[in-house]
NUTI-845925 format. One record per residue: residue in three letters; residue number from 1; x, y, z of N, C-alpha, C in turn. Coordinates in steps of 0.001 Angstrom, whole numbers, plus 500000, padded with zeros to 6 digits. Example, Ala and Ser with C-alpha at 12.3 -4.5 7.8 and 13.67 -1.06 7.14 Angstrom:
% residues 2
r | k | n.east | n.north | n.up | ca.east | ca.north | ca.up | c.east | c.north | c.up
ala | 1 | 513190 | 494310 | 507800 | 512300 | 495500 | 507800 | 513200 | 496700 | 507800;
ser | 2 | 512850 | 497750 | 507080 | 513670 | 498940 | 507140 | 512900 | 500030 | 507870;
This chain:
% residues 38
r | k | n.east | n.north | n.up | ca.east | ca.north | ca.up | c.east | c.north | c.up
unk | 1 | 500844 | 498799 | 500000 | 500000 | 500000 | 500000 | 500888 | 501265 | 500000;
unk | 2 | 501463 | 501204 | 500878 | 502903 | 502333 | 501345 | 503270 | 502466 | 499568;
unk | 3 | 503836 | 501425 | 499534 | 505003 | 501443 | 497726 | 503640 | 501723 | 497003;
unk | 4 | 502685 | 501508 | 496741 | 501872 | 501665 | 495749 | 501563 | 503399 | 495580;
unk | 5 | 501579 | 503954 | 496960 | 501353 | 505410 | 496599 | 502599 | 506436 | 496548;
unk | 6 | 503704 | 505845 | 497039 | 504913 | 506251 | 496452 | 505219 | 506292 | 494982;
unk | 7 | 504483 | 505233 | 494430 | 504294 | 505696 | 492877 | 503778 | 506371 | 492151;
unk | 8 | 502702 | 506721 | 492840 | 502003 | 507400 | 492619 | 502431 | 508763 | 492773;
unk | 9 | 502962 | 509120 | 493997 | 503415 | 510430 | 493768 | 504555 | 510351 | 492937;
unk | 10 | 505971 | 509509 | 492779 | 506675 | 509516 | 491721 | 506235 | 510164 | 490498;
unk | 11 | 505011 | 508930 | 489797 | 504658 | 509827 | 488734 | 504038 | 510768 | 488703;
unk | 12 | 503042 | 511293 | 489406 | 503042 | 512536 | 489288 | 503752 | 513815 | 489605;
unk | 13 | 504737 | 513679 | 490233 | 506075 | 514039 | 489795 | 506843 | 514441 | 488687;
unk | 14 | 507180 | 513041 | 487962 | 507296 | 512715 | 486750 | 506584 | 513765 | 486090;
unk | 15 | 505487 | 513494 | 485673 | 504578 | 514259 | 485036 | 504752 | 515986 | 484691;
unk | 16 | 504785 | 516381 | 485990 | 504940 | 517506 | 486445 | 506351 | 518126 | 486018;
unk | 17 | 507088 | 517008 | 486106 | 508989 | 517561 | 485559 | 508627 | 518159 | 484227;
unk | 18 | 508042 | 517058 | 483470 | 507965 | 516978 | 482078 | 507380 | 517777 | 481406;
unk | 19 | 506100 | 518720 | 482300 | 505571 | 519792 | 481697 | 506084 | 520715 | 482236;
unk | 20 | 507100 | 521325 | 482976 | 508077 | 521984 | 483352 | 509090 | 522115 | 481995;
unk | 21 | 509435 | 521014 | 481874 | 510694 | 520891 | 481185 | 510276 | 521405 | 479242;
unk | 22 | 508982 | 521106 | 479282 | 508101 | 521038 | 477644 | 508370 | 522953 | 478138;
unk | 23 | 507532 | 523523 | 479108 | 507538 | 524878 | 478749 | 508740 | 525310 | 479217;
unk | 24 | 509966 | 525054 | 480005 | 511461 | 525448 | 479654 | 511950 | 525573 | 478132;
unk | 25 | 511803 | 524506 | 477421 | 511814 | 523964 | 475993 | 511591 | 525352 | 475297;
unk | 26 | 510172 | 525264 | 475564 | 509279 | 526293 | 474243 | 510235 | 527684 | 474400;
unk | 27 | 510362 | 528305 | 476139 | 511118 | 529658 | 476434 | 512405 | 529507 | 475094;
unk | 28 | 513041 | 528592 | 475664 | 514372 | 528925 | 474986 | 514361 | 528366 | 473522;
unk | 29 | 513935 | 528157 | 473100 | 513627 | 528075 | 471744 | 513047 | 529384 | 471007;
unk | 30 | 512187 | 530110 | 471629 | 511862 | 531189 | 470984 | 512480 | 532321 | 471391;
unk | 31 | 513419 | 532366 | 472700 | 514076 | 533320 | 472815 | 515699 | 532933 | 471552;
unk | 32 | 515963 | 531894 | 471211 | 516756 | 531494 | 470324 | 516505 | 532030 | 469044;
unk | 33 | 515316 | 531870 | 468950 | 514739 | 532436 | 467335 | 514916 | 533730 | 467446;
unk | 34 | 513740 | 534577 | 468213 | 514722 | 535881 | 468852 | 516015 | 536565 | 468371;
unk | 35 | 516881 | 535469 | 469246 | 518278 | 535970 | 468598 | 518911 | 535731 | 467741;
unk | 36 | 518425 | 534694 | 467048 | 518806 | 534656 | 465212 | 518393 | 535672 | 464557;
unk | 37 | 516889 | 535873 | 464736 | 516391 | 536824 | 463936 | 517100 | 537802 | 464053;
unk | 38 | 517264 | 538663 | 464923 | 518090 | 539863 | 465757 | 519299 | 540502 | 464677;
């Protein structure tokens, strides 16, 4: 029971990194374009 909801928060965790990390992504990508364009 214990380990079963430790996974649970893991992945949602997980989850949470990953849409962190998707809109880190998008920032620096368009601040990149940004500075090409520039």
């Amino acid at each position: 029971m214990v380990q079963q909801a430790g996974w649970g928060a893991f992945a949602g965790h997980r989850s949470k990194l990953r849409t962190a990390l998707r809109t880190w992504l998008r920032i620096e990508l368009r601040s990149g374009l940004v500075g090409a364009a520039r």
